[in-house]
C-alpha positions in Angstrom: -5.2 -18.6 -7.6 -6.8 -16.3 -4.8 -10.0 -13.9 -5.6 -8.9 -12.9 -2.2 -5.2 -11.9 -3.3 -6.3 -10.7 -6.7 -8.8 -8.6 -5.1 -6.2 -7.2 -3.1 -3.5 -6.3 -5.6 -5.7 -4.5 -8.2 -6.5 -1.7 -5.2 -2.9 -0.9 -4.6 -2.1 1.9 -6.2 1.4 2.0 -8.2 2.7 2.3 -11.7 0.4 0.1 -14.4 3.1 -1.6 -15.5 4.7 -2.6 -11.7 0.9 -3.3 -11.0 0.7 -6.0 -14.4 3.7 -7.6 -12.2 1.7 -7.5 -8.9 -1.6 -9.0 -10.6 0.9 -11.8 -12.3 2.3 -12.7 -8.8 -1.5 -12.4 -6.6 -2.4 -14.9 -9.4 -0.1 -17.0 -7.8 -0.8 -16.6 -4.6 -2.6 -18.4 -2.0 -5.4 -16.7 0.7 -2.5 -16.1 2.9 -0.9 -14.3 0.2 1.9 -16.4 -0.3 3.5 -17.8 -3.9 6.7 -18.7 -5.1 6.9 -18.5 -8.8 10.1 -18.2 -10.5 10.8 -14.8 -12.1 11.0 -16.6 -15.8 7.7 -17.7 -15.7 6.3 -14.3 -14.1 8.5 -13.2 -17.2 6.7 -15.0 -19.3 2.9 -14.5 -18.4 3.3 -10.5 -18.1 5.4 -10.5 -21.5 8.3 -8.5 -20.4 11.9 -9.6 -20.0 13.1 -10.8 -16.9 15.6 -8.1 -16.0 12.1 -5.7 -15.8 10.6 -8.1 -13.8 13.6 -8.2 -11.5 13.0 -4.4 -11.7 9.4 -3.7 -10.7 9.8 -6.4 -8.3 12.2 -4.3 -6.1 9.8 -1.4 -6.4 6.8 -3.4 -4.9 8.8 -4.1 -2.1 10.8 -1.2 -1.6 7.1 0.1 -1.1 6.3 -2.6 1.3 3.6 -4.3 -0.8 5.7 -7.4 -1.0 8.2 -9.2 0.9 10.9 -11.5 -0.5 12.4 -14.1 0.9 15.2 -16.5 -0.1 14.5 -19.9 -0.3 17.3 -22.8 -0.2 17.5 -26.3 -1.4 18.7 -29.6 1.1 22.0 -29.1 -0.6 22.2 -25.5 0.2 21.6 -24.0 -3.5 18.9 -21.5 -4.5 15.8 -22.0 -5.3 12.6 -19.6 -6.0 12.0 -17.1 -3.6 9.3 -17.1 -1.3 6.8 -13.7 -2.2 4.4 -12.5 0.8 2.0 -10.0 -0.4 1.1 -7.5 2.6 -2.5 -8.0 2.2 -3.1 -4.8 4.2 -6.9 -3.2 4.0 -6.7 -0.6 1.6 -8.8 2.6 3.1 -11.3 4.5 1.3 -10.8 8.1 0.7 -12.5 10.0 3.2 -15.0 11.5 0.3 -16.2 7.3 -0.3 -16.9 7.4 3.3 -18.5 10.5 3.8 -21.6 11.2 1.2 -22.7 14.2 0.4 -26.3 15.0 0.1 -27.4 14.7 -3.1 -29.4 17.5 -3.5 -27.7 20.7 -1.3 -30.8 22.2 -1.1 -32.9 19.4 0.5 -30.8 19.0 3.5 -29.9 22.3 5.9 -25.9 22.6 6.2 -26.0 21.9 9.4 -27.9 18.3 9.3 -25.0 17.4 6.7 -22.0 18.8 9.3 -24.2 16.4 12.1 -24.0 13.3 9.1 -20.1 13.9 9.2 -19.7 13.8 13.1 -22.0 10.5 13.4 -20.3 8.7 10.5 -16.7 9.4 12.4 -15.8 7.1 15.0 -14.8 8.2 18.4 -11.7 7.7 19.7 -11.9 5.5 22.6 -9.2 5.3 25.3 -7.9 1.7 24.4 -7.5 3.2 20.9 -5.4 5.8 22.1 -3.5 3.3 24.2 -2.9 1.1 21.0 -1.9 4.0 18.7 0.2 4.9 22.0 2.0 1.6 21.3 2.5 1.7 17.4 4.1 5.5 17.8 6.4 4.0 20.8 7.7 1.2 18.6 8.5 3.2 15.5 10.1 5.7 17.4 12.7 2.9 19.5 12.9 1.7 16.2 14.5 5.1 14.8 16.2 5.7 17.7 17.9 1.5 16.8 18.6 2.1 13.1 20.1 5.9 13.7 18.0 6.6 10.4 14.7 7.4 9.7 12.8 5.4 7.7 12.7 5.1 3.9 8.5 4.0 4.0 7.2 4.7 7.2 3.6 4.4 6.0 3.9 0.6 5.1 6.2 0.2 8.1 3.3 1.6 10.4 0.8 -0.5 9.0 3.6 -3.6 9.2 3.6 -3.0 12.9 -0.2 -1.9 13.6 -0.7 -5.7 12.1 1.8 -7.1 14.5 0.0 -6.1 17.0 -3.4 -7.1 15.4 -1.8 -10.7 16.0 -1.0 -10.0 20.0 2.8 -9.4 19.6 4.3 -6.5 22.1 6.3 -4.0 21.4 9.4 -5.7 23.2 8.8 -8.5 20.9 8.9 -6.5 17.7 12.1 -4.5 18.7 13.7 -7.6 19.9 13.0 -10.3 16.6 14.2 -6.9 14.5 17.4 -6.7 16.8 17.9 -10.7 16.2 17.7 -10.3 12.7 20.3 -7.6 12.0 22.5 -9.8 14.3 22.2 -12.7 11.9 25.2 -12.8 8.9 22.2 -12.8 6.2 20.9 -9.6 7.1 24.0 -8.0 8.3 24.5 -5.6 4.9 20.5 -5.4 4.2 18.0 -3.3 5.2 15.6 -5.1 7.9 11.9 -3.6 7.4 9.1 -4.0 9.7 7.7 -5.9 6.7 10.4 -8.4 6.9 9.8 -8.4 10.7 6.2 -9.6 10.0 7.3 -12.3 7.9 10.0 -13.5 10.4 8.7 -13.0 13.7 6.2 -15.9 14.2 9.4 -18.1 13.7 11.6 -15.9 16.0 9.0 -16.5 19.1 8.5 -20.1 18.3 12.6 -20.1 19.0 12.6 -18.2 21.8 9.8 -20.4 23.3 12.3 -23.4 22.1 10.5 -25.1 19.4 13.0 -24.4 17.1 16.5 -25.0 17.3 17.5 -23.1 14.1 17.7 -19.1 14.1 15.1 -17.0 12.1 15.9 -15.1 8.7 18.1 -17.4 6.3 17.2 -21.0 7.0 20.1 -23.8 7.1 20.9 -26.5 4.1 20.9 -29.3 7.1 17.3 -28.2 8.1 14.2 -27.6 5.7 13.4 -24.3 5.4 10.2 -23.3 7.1 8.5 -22.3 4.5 9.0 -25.8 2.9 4.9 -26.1 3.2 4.5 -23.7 0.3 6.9 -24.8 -2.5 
């Protein structure tokens, strides 16, 4: 169990009962955000059947709060899948940043308007040049697809974090290409979510560390997410 992922999961916001499912699966999880439990048991400890679980399962990561990921056996039969909570910093409302004097009358309107300013950061040049970057990627990415995107808030902040962890744009646009070139992926919809997940694996193969393509991993090779299940 991870404070960490548990602290984490009861701040996104989403149905109370597709949340029960989210706080079940973050009490599985690791700091990383990473658990593998089998939908039975997660069956089990909410106290719903399994077909809901299957259910709000899809919803959390239709909404890019989780990613799935299939996970195989030596002799090429399923197994649990692999869950990745997103683990992305949920912001404050602007009000929870911003407080207001407690007492109007103490404090002249315009020493409160002056509070505001101070409390709001400046956008610097290389911030510009970053959020530059992000825009750049999602629109290539649109421009790839020929449809726009069905979450393009979690897919944002799936790229803003790819980039948080020095990948360029070319790389991004490139592991998403090599996925929907792979047979696994060819009838699903690839998500900058599912990018993340795969794209530390995709460089290590382009740099030749691995001989084994990224997305569905073969029976003849552990999967690489062996490490966590």
């Amino acid at each position: 169990m991870s404070v960490k992922a548990s602290s984490w999961a009861w701040q996104v916001q989403c149905p109370a009962a597709t949340k029960t499912v989210l706080l079940a699966l973050a009490d599985h999880a690791d700091d990383e955000g990473i658990a593998w439990p089998g939908r039975k048991g997660l069956a089990e400890k909410v106290g719903i059947t399994d077909r809901n679980i299957t259910r709000h399962l899809s919803q959390l990561e239709r909404a890019g709060t989780i990613v799935s990921i299939p996970r195989y056996r030596a002799d090429g039969s399923r197994t649990t899948n692999l869950y990745r909570l997103t683990m992305i910093s949920v912001s404050p409302p602007l009000d929870a940043t911003i407080q207001a004097p407690s007492s109007p009358a103490s404090i002249p309107l315009d020493a409160a308007i002056q509070t505001r300013t101070i409390i709001e950061p400046s956008l610097e040049p290389s911030k510009k040049k970053e959020r530059t970057e992000h825009q750049k990627v999602f629109q290539e990415l649109q421009a790839i697809r020929g449809y726009p995107s069905g979450n393009g808030a979690a897919e944002g902040k799936a790229i803003k974090q790819m980039f948080s962890q020095h990948y360029t744009a070319a790389e991004i646009l490139q592991c998403y290409s090599s996925l929907k070139d792979q047979p696994f992926w060819a009838d699903k919809p690839v998500s900058m979510m599912t990018v993340g997940s795969q794209i530390g694996e995709w460089k290590a193969n382009q740099n030749g560390q691995r001989n084994t393509p990224a997305g569905k991993p073969t029976p003849t090779e552990p999967s690489p997410f062996a490490k966590y299940g």
